[in-house]
TITISE-727479 format. One record per residue (C-alpha): residue in three letters; x, y, z. Coordinates in Angstrom, 2 decimals, m for minus. Layout:
# residues N
- residu | X | Y | Z
- ala | X | Y | Z
...
This chain:
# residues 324
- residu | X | Y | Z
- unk | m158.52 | m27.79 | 132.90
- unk | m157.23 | m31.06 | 130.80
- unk | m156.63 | m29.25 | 127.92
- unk | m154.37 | m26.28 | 129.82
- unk | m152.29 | m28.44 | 131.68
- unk | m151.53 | m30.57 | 128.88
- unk | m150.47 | m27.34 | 127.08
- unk | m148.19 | m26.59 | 129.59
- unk | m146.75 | m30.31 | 130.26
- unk | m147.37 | m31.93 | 127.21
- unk | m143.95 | m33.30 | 125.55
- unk | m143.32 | m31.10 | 122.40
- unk | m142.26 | m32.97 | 119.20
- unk | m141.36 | m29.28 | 117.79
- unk | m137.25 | m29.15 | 119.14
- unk | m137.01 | m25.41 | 117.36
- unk | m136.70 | m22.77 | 119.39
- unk | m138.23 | m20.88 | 117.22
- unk | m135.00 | m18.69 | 115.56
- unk | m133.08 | m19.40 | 112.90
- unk | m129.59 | m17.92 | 111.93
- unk | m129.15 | m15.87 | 108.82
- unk | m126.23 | m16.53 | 106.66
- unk | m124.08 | m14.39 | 108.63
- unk | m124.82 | m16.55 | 112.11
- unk | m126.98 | m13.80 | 113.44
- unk | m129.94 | m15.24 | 115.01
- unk | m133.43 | m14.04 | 113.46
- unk | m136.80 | m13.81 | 115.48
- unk | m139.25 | m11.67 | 113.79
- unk | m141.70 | m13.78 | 111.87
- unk | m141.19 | m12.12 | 108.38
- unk | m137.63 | m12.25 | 108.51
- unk | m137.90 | m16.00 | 109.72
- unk | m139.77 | m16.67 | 106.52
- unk | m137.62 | m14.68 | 104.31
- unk | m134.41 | m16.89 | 105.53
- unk | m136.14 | m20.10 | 104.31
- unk | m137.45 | m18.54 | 101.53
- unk | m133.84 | m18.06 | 100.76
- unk | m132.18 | m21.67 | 102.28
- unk | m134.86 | m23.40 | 99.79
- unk | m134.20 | m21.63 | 96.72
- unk | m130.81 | m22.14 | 96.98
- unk | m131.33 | m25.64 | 98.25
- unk | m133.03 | m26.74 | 95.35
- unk | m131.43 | m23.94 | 92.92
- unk | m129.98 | m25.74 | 89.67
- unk | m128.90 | m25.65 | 86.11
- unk | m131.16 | m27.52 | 83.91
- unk | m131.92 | m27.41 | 80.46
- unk | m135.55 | m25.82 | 78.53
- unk | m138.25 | m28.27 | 79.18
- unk | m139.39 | m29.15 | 75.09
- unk | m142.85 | m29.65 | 74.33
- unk | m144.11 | m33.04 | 72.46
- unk | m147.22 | m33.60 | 70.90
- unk | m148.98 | m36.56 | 69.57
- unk | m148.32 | m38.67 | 72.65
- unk | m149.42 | m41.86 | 73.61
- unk | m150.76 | m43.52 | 76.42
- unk | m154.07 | m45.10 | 77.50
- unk | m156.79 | m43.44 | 79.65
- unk | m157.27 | m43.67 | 83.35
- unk | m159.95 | m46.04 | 84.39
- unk | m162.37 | m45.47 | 87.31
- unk | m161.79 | m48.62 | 88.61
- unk | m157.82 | m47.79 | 88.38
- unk | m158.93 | m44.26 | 90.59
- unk | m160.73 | m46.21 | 92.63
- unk | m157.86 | m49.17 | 93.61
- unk | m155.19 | m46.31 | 93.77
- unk | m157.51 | m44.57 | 96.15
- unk | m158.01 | m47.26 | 98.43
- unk | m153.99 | m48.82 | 98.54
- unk | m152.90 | m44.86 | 99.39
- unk | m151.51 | m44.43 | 102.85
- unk | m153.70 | m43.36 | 105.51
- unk | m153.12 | m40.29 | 107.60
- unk | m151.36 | m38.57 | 105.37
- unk | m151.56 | m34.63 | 105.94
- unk | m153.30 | m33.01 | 103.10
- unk | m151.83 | m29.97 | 100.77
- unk | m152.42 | m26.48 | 99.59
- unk | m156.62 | m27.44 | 99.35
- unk | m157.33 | m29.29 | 102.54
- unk | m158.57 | m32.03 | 101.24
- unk | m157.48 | m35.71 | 102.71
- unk | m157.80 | m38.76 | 101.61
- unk | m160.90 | m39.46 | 104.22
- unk | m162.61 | m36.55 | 102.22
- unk | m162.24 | m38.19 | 99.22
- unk | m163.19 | m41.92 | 100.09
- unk | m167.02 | m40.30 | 101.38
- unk | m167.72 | m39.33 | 98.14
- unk | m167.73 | m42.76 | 97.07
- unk | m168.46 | m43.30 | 93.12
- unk | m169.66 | m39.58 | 92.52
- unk | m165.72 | m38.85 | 94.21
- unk | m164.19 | m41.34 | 92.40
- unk | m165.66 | m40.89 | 88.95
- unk | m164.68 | m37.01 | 89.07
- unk | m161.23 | m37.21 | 90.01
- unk | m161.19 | m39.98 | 87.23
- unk | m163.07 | m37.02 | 85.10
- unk | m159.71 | m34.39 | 86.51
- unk | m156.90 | m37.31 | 85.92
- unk | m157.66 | m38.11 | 82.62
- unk | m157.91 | m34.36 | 81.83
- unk | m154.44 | m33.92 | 83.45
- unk | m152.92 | m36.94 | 81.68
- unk | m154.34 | m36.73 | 78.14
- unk | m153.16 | m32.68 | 78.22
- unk | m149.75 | m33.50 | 80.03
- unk | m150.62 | m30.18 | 82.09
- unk | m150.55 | m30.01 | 85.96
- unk | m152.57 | m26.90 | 87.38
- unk | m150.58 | m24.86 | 89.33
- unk | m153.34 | m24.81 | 92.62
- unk | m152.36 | m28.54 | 91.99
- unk | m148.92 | m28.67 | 91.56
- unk | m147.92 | m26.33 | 94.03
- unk | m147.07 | m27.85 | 97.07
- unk | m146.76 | m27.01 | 101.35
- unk | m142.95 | m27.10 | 102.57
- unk | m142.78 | m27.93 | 106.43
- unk | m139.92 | m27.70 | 108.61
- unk | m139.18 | m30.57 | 111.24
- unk | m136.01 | m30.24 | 113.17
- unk | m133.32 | m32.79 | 113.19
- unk | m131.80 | m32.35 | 116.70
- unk | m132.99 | m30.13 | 120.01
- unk | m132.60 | m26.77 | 120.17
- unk | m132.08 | m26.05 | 116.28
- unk | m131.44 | m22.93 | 114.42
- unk | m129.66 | m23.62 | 111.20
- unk | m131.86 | m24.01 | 108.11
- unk | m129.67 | m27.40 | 107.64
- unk | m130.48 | m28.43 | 110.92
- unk | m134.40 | m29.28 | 109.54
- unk | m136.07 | m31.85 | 106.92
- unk | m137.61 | m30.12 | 104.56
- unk | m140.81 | m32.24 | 104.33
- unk | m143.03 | m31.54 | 100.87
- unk | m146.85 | m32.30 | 101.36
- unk | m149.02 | m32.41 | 97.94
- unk | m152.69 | m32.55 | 96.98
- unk | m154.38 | m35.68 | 97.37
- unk | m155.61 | m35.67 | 93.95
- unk | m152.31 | m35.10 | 92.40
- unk | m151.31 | m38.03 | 94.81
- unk | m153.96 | m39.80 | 93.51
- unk | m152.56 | m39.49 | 89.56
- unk | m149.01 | m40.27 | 90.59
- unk | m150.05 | m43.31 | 92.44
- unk | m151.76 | m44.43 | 89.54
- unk | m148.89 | m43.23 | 87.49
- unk | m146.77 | m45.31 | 89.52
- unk | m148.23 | m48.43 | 89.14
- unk | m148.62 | m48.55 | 85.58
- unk | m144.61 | m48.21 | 85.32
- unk | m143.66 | m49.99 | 88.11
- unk | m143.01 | m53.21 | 86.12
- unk | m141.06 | m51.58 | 83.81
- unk | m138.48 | m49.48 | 86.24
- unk | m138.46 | m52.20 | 88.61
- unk | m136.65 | m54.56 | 85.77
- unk | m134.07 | m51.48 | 85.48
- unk | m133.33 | m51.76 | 89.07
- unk | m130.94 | m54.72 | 90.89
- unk | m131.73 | m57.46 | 92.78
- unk | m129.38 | m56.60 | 95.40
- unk | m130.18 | m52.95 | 95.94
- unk | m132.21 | m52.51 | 99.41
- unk | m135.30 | m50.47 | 99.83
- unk | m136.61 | m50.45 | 96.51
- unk | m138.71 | m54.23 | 96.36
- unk | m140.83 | m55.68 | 98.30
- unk | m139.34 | m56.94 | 101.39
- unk | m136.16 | m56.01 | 100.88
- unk | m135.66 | m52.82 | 103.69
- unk | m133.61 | m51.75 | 106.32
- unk | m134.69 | m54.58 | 108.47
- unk | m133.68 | m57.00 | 105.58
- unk | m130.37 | m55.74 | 105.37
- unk | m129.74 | m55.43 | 108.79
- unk | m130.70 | m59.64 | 109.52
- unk | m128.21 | m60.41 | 106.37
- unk | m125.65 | m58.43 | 107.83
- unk | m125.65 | m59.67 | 111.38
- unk | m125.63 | m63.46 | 109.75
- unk | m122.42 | m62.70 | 107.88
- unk | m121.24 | m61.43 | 110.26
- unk | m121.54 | m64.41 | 112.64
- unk | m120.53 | m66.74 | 110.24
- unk | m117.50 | m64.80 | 109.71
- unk | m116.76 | m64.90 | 113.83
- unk | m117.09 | m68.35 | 113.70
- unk | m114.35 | m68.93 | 110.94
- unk | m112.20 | m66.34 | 112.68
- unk | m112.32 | m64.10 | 109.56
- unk | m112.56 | m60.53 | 108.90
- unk | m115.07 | m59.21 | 108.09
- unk | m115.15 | m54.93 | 107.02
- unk | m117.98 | m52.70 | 106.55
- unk | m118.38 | m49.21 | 105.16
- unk | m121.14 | m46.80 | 106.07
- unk | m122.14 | m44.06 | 103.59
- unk | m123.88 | m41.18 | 104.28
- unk | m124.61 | m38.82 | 101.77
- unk | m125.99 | m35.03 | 102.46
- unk | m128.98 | m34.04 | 100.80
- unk | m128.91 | m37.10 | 98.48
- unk | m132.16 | m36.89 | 97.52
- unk | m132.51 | m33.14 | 97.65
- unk | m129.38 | m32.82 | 95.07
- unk | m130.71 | m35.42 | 92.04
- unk | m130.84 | m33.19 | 88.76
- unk | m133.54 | m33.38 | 86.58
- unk | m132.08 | m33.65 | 83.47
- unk | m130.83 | m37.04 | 84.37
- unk | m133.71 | m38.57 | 86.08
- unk | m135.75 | m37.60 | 82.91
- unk | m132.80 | m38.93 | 80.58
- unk | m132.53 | m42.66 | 82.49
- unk | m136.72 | m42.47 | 82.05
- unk | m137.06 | m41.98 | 78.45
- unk | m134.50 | m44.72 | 78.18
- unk | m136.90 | m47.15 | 79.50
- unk | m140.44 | m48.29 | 77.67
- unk | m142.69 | m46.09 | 79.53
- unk | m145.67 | m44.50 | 77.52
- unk | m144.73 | m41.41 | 76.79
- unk | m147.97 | m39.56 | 78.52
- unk | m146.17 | m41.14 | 81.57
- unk | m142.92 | m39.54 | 81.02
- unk | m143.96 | m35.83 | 79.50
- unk | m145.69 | m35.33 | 82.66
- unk | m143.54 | m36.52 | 84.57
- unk | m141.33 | m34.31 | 83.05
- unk | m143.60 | m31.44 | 83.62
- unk | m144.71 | m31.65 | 86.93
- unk | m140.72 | m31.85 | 88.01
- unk | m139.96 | m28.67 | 85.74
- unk | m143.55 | m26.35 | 86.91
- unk | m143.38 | m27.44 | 90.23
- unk | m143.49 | m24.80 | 93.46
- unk | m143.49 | m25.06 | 97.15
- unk | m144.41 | m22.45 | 100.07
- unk | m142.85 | m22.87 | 103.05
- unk | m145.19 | m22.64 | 106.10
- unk | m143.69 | m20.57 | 109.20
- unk | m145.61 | m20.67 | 112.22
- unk | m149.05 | m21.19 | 110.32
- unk | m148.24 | m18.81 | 107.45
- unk | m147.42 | m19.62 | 103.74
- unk | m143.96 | m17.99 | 102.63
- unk | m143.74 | m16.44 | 98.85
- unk | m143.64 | m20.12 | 96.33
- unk | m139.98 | m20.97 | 95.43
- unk | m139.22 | m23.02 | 92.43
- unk | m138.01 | m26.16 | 92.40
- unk | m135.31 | m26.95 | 90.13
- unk | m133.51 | m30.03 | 91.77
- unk | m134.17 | m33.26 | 93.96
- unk | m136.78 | m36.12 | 93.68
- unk | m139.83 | m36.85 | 95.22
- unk | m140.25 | m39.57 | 97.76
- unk | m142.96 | m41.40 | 99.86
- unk | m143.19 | m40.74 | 103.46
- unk | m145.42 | m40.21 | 106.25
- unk | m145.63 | m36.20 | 107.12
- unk | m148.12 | m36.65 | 110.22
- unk | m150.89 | m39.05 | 111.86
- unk | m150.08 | m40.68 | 115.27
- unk | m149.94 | m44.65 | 115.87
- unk | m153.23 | m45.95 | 117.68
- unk | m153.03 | m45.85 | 121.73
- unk | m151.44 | m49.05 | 123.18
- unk | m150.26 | m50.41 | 119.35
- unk | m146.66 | m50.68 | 119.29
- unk | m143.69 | m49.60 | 117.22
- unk | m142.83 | m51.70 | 114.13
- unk | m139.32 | m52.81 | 114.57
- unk | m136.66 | m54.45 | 112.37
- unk | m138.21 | m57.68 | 113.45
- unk | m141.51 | m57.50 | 112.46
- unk | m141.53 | m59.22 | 109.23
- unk | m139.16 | m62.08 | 110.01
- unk | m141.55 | m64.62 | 110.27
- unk | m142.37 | m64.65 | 106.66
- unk | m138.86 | m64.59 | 105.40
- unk | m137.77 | m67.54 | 107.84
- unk | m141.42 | m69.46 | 109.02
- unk | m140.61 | m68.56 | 112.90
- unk | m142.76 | m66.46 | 114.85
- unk | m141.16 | m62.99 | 115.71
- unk | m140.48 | m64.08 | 119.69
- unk | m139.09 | m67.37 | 118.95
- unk | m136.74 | m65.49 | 116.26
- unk | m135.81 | m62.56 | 118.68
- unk | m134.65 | m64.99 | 121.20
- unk | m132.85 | m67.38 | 118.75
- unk | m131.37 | m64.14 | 117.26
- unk | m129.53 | m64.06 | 120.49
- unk | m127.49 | m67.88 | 120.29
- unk | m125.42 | m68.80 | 117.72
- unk | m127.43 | m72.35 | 117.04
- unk | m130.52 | m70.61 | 116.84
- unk | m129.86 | m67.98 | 114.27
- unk | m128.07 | m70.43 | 111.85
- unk | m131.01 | m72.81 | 112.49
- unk | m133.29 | m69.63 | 111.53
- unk | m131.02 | m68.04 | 109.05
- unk | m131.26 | m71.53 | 106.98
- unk | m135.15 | m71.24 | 106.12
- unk | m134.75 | m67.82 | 104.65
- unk | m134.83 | m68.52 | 100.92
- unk | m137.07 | m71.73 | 101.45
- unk | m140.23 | m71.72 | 99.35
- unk | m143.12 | m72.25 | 101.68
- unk | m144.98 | m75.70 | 100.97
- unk | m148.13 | m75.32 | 99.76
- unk | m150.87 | m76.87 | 102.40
């Protein structure tokens, strides 16, 4: 009984109404011609002029390390919806060493031959709506969910060149170092801009908001500002690769559209699915403030609120913690 009025009650996350218009702004219901549309929207969507991929030999780079599997394995995000082959990251971590030493075995096969499989490479395209009620393809995220073992080699991937891109990016750009977000920017804004209120100044600020930013970023130049860096070049060729071979289906109403190739955009980290625990609350912009300023997160919420208070705050952010 439970389960059938929460069908019929339960709040749905889904705001589609389950039609989407047609380049002409006809409305389409029928499943196949549903699929067809976004078939279409994400080949053009991702449609672009790049040059031939060329193929190197003699490349460079050292071999993955179980203990390297094993430590990428364990700092990858929970609840992350699995890909194309059903297989989480929970499936994975029961396997224990036999797991870990033969997805080290399928890595190093993948990294030493610069190849991808396409059962691997080929990810699931899901559709989550922006707004209630919506029908136009540009009305949804497009939301790319991989296999967990290709995860796993990017991750590790990742790491190894993370010292080297991270000296190729600035100090002042937000979201790309360690605490250094949204909720970083937003506390440095509001204290200029109170310390520009109290000097009776001026203070102007310019939003940008670019469509499709990261759906639009050629490959040609992503792989260009790479191989300018000193990345082993295993690291870059399949890097390379993997953005050149790879292919998405789009999944309408439980069923896999045609794959579609995917010529343009970049991938990013992000959480697909997985709900937060009952009773544990929302993270907010607050959250990490006590490390960056030594003030528990209450105490700083209500100083954030007077004047005295948030320049009292505001003047132990770049302090260097004594050490006990």
């Amino acid at each position: 009984m439970y389960q059938a009025i929460k069908k019929f009650t339960a709040d749905k996350r889904t705001s589609s109404g389950g039609c989407v218009k047609n380049m002409k702004g006809d409305r389409l219901f029928e499943t196949e011609e549903i699929r067809k549309r976004w078939t279409e929207y994400v080949d053009d969507l991702f449609d672009d002029t790049r040059s031939e991929l060329g193929v190197h030999s003699f490349l460079q780079g050292p071999d993955i390390l179980p203990t390297e599997a094993e430590s990428a394995l364990h700092h990858m995000r929970s609840g992350k919806a699995s890909g194309i082959d059903n297989i989480s990251k929970k499936m994975l971590q029961a396997m224990g060493d036999f797991g870990i030493n033969i997805e080290t075995e399928i890595c190093n096969k993948m990294y030493n031959n610069t190849h991808i499989p396409e059962a691997i490479r080929t990810s699931i395209c899901i559709l989550l709506p922006k707004k209630q009620r919506a029908v136009d393809c540009s009305d949804f995220r497009t939301i790319s969910r991989m296999c967990h073992t290709l995860k796993l080699l990017l991750t590790i991937i990742i790491r190894r060149i993370s010292d080297k891109i991270n000296r190729e990016v600035g100090s002042e750009q937000s979201g790309f170092w360690k605490n250094s977000g949204s909720r970083e920017a937003i506390f440095c804004l509001k204290n200029l801009t109170e310390k520009f209120l109290e000097t009776k100044r001026n203070i102007y600020t310019c939003f940008i908001d670019y469509s499709k930013v990261f759906d639009t970023v050629g490959h040609d130049k992503l792989i260009d500002i790479l191989n300018k860096t000193d990345i082993d070049q295993n690291d870059l060729e399949l890097i390379a690769k993997l953005y050149w071979n790879q292919k998405t289906g789009i999944r309408v109403n439980s069923e896999i559209s045609t794959t579609v190739n995917i010529k343009r955009s970049v991938r990013q980290e992000g959480k697909v699915d997985g709900s937060r625990g009952r009773g544990r609350r929302r993270k907010s912009w607050t959250t990490n403030i006590a490390e960056m300023t030594n003030v528990p997160v209450n105490a700083a919420a209500k100083a954030a609120m007077e004047r005295e208070g948030w320049r009292s705050m505001a003047s132990n952010l770049f302090k260097e913690k004594e050490p006990s």
